[in-house]
Each structure stands twice: as structure tokens, then as C-alpha cells.
C-alpha positions as CSV (number, residue, x, y, z in Angstrom):
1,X,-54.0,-42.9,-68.2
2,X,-54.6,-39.6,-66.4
3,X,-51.6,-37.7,-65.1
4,X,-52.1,-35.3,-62.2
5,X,-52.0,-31.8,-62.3
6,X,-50.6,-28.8,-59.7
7,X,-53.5,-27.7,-57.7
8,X,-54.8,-23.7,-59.0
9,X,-54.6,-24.7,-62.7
10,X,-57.1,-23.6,-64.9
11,X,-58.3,-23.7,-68.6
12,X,-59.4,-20.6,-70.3
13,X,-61.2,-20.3,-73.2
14,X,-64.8,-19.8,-75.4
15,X,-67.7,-22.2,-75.0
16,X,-70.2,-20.7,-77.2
17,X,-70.3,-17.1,-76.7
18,X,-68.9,-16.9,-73.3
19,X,-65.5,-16.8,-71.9
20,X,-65.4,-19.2,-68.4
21,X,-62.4,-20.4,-66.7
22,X,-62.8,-24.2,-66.1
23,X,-60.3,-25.9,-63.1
24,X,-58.1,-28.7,-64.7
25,X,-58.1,-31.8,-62.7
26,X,-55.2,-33.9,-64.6
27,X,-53.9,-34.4,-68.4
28,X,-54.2,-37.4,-70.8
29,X,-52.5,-38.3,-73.7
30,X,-54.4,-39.3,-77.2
31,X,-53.5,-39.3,-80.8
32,X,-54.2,-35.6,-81.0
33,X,-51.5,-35.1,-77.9
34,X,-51.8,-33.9,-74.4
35,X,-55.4,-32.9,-73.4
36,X,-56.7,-31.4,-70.2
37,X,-59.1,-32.9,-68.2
38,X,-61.7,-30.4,-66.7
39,X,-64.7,-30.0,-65.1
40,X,-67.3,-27.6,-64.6
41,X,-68.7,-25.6,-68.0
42,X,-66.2,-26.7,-69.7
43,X,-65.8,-30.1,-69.4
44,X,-63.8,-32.1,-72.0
45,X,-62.8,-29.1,-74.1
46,X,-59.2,-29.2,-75.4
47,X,-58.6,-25.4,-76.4
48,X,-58.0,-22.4,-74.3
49,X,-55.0,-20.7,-72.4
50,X,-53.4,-22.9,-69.5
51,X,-53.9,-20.2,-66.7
52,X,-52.0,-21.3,-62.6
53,X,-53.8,-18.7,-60.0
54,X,-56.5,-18.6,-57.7
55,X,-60.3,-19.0,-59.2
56,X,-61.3,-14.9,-58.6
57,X,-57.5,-14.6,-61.0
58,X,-58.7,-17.1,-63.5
59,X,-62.6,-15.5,-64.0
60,X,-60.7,-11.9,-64.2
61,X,-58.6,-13.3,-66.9
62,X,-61.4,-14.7,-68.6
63,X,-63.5,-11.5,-68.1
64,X,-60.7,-9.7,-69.9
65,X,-60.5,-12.0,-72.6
66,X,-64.1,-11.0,-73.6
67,X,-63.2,-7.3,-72.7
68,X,-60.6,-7.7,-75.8
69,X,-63.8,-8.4,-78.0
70,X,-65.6,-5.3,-77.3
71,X,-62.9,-3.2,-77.9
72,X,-62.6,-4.4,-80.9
73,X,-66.1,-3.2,-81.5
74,X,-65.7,0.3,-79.5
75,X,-66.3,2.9,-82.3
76,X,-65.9,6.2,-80.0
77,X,-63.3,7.3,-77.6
78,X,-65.8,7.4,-74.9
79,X,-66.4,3.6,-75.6
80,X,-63.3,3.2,-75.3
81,X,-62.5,5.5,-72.0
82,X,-65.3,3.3,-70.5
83,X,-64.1,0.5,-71.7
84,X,-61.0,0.9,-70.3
85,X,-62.0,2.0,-66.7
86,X,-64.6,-1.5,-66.9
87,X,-60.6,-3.6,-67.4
88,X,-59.3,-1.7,-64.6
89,X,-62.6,-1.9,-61.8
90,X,-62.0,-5.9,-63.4
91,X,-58.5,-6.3,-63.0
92,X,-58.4,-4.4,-59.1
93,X,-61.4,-5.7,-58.2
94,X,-61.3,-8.1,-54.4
95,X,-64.8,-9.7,-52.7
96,X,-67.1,-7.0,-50.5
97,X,-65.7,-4.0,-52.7
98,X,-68.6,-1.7,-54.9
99,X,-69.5,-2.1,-58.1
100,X,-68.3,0.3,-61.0
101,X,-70.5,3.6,-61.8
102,X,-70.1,4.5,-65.3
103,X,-72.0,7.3,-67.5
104,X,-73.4,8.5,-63.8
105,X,-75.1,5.5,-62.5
106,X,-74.8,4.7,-59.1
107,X,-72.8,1.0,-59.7
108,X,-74.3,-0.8,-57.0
């Protein structure tokens, strides 16, 4: 039987090599224990974060979850200062504003 869920919850997590938020539509309840149901990328995956937001909220997270990756691989500071401004453009950023310039370009 498949419980429903509150509207603006999501499922964050890895499939493959890419972080993607996927919306979960209700919960169900195996020998393994409480499982969400999803749909999208994602569908029928069991692990990830349990993330309640709007969909531009949940894809930030998501993008920030792989940001934590390449930091890990950042082997200068000014990998890291770039790094860093990408998490904040990332974490601020609303529809219709610019893209980020980094190293000089012009960001689009």
C-alpha cells in the first residue's frame, strides 16, 4: 500500500555520476522498511537525503552536493576561491538572473 506524501518533497541523491533531485510522490513499506516512491531520473531508488522545498531549492541542493566532490579534489587556493564563488552564484541564484564569470570570462 502507498501512503501519501506532503506536496514539495523531494529525494536527493547519486544516480551514476550525477547528483538529480527526484519529486517523491508517496512511501511504501517492504521488508527492507519505508521506501520512497519517485519519479523522474530517479525512479525507484531508495537512497538519498529527504529534501521539503520548491524544485529550483531541491536542484541547488543537489548542485551543491556535487560541489562538495570537487572540493574535495581542489588542489590550489584559487580552485578553491573559484570554487567557492561557483556555491555562492549557486546557492543566490533566482530565474532571468546572469550567469557566473569566472577566470575573466564573460558568464553569459
Amino acid at each position: 500500500m502507498i501512503e501519501p506524501v506532503e506536496t514539495r518533497t523531494w529525494l536527493i541523491g547519486r544516480v551514476g555520476n550525477e547528483e538529480v533531485a527526484s519529486e517523491v510522490l508517496g512511501w511504501w513499506l517492504d521488508e527492507e522498511g519505508v521506501n520512497p516512491l519517485t519519479v523522474g531520473e530517479w525512479s525507484g531508488c531508495r537512497d538519498g537525503e529527504i529534501f521539503k522545498g520548491s524544485a529550483l531549492e531541491a536542484m541547488k541542493v543537489a548542485y551543491l552536493r556535487k560541489l562538495v566532490e570537487v572540493a574535495e579534489r581542489c588542489k590550489t587556493p584559487e580552485a578553491l576561491a573559484d570554487l567557492d564563488k561557483i556555491a555562492d552564484w549557486v546557492t543566490n541564484w533566482k530565474p532571468g538572473d546572469p550567469g557566473l564569470s569566472l577566470a575573466g570570462g564573460d558568464g553569459g
